[in-house]
N, C-alpha and C positions, 0 to 999 in steps of 0.2 A: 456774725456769730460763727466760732469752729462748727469746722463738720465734727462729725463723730470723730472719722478717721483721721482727721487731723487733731482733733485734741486728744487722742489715742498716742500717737505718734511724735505731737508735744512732752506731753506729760506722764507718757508711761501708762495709761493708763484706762480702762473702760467701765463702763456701769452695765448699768442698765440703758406718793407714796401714801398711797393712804394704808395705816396699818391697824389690823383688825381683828378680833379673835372671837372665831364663831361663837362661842359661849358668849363674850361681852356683846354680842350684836342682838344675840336673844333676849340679852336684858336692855336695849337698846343703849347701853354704853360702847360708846365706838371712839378709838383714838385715830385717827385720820394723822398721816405722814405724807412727807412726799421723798420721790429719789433725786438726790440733790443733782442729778446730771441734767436734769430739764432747766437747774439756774446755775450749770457750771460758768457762766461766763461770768454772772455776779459774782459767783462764788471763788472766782478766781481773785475779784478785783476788793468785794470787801466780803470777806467771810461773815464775821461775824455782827457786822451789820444787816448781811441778809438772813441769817438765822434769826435774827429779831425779826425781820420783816413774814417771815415763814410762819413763823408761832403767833402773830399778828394779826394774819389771815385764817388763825382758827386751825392750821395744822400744830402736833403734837409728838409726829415723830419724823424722820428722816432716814435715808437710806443713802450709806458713804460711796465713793467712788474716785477716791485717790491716793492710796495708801500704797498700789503696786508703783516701784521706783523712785517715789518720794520718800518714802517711810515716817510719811508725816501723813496725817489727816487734815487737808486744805492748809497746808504751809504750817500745821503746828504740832508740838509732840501729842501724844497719845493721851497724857497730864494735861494736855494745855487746854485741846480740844473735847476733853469730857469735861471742862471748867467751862468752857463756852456755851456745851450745850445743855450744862445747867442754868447759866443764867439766862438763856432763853427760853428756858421750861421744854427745854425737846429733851429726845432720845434717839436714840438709834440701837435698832436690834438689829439692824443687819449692813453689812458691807460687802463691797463687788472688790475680787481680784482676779490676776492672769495668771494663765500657767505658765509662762516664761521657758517653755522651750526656742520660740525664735529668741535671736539675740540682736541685740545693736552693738554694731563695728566690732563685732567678737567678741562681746562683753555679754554675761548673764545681767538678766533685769531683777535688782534683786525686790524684795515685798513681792515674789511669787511663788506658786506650790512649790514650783523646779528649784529656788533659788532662795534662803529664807525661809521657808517658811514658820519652822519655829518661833522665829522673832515677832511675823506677821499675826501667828496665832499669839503670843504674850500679848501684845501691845492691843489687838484686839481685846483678848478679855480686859484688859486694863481699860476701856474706852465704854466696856458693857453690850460688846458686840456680840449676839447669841448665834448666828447665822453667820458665815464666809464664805462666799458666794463665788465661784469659777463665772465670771461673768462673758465672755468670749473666744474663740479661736482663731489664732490669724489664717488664712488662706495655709499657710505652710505647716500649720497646727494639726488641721484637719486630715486631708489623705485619705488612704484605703483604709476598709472596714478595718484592716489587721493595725492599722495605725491608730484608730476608735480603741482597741480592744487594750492595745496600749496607754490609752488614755485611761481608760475605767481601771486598770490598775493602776495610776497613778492616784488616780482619786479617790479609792480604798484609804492608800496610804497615807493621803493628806486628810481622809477624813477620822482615820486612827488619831491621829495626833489630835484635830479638831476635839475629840471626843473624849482625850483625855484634862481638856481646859472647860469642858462642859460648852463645848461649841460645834455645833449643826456643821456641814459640807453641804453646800447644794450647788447645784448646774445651772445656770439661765440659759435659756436658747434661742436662737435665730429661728431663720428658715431653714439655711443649710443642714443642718441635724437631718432632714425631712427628705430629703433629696437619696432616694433609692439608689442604693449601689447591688449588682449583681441579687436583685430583688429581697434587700434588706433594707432598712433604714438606720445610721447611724447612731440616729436617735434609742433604738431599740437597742444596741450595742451598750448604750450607756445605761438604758436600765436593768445592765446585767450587773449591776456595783452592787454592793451588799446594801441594800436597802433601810439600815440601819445608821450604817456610814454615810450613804449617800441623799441626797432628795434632792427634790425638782423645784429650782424658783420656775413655773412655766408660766413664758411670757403670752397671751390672750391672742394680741396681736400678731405676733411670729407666725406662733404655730396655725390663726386660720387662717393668714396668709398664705401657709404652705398646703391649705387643703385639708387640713384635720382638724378635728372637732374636738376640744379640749374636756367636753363632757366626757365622748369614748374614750379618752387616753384617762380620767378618772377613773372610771367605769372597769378597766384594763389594768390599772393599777393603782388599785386604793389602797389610800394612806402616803402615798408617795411624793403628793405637793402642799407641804407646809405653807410655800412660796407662791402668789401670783405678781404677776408686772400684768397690772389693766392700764390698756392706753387701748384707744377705740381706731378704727379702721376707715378711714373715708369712704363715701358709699360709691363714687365714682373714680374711675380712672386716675390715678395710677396708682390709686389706693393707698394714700399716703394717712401718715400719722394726722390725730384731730383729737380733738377736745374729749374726753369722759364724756360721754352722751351724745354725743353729735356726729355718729358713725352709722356702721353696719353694724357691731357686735351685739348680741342679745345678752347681755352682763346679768338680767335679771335670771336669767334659764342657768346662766354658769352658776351663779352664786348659788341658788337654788341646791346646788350638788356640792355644797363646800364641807359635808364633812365628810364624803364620800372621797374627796380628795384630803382630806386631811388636813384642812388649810387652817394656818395659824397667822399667819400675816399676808396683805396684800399692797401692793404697793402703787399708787399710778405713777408713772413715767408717760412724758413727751416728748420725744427726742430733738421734735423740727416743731418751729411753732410761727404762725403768720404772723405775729407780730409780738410783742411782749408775753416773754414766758410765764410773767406775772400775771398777766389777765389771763391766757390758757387756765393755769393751776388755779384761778377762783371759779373761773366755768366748769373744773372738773372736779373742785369740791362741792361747788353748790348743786350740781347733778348729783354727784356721791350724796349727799347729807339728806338731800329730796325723794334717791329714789331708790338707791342701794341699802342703807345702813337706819 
């Protein structure tokens, strides 16, 4: 199976799904997604055989993660790919791209804020994509606070445009966000973006990874995560990705506080899985379905 960074580096491209809307959860109607980067490798070899196999196992919607440098959606137009995911009865409200300031061999990447964007925002709405998601930073993306601050205006302006196709901007985050510069957090930097333009996918796992509490950062900034990536935390050493339910996170205490955050969709992602990504994703919908939703 690619690492991240190598199928980053392949294919141009990063992610990160159960999806779910606090109001549908109260009526116990819940659409459960998954982020199709946990079966990028299927997803490479037969797209749209594994989208039947996804909607099979009782998921409903899906979360994209290839459209930066391909300018296709898993090898197909924008047309092709909303035609597929109707006939597996999915959707997708939300998709992952890059910012494209680094470049390869001196070339811009294009299907990123930096590079395209307009096009990337059309062809989204075309596909029925509500959410465009800054999914990563390379190492040379990141930098000093003052290079953060750079960032947050770029993300204004890609989330202007977002906003004029009736489409959300929001940020996924690492750890590194998290990581105190001259006793600030990055992370903090980015939520100086106009609030309206911007929102938070916040990924569960990331950010306690990095030592913070995803309820405080609700609590600090309500309204501001439309967006969650739950993927659960292994309880031992080296605290690797694991299953929906078979971690350390206390998912029941976060969700508890989902309008506090504002959340409109949530998505599971596993990035690394011990064996078949498919059995992963049935042990973390049938935890989601038992004990979440």
């Amino acid at each position: 199976m690619l690492s991240r960074r190598a199928f980053v580096k392949s294919a141009s491209v990063l992610s990160a799904g159960v999806l779910a809307s606090p109001a549908l959860l109260a009526k116990g109607q819940t659409d459960i997604g998954l982020q199709l980067y946990t079966l990028r490798d299927a997803m490479l070899k037969d797209p749209v055989g594994t989208l039947a196999q996804v909607a099979k196992m009782g998921y409903t919607t899906v979360e994209g993660a290839t459209y930066t440098g391909s300018l296709k959606f898993y090898d197909m137009t924008p047309a092709a790919f909303a035609q597929a995911l109707k006939k597996a009865g999915l959707r997708m409200p939300s998709s992952h791209y890059l910012l494209g300031e680094q470049q390869n061999n001196g070339q811009p990447t294009a299907g990123t804020i930096l590079h395209g964007w307009d096009k990337a925002v059309d062809d989204a709405a075309q596909v029925g994509i509500k959410y465009m998601v800054c999914a990563w930073l390379t190492e040379s993306e990141r930098g000093s606070l003052d290079h953060y601050k750079l960032l947050a205006e770029r993300l204004n302006k890609a989330g202007e445009r977002c906003k004029k196709a009736g489409i959300q901007l929001c940020y996924h985050n690492h750890d590194f966000e998290f990581v105190a510069q001259d006793g600030k957090l990055p992370y903090d930097v980015l939520l100086t973006t106009d609030k309206n333009l911007v929102k938070m996918e916040l990924d569960l796992y990331w950010a306690t990874k990095a030592g913070h509490d995803p309820v405080a950062l609700f609590s600090k900034n309500p309204g501001r995560f439309p967006l969650w990536h739950v993927k659960d935390m292994a309880k031992t050493p080296p605290h690797s990705f694991t299953e929906v339910g078979n971690g350390s996170i206390d998912f029941k205490r976060i969700f508890a506080q989902a309008k506090t955050a504002g959340l409109q969709h949530f998505f599971v992602e596993q990035d690394q899985t011990p064996g078949s990504p498919f059995d992963s994703i049935q042990q973390s919908i049938s935890y989601i379905k038992r004990s979440l939703v």
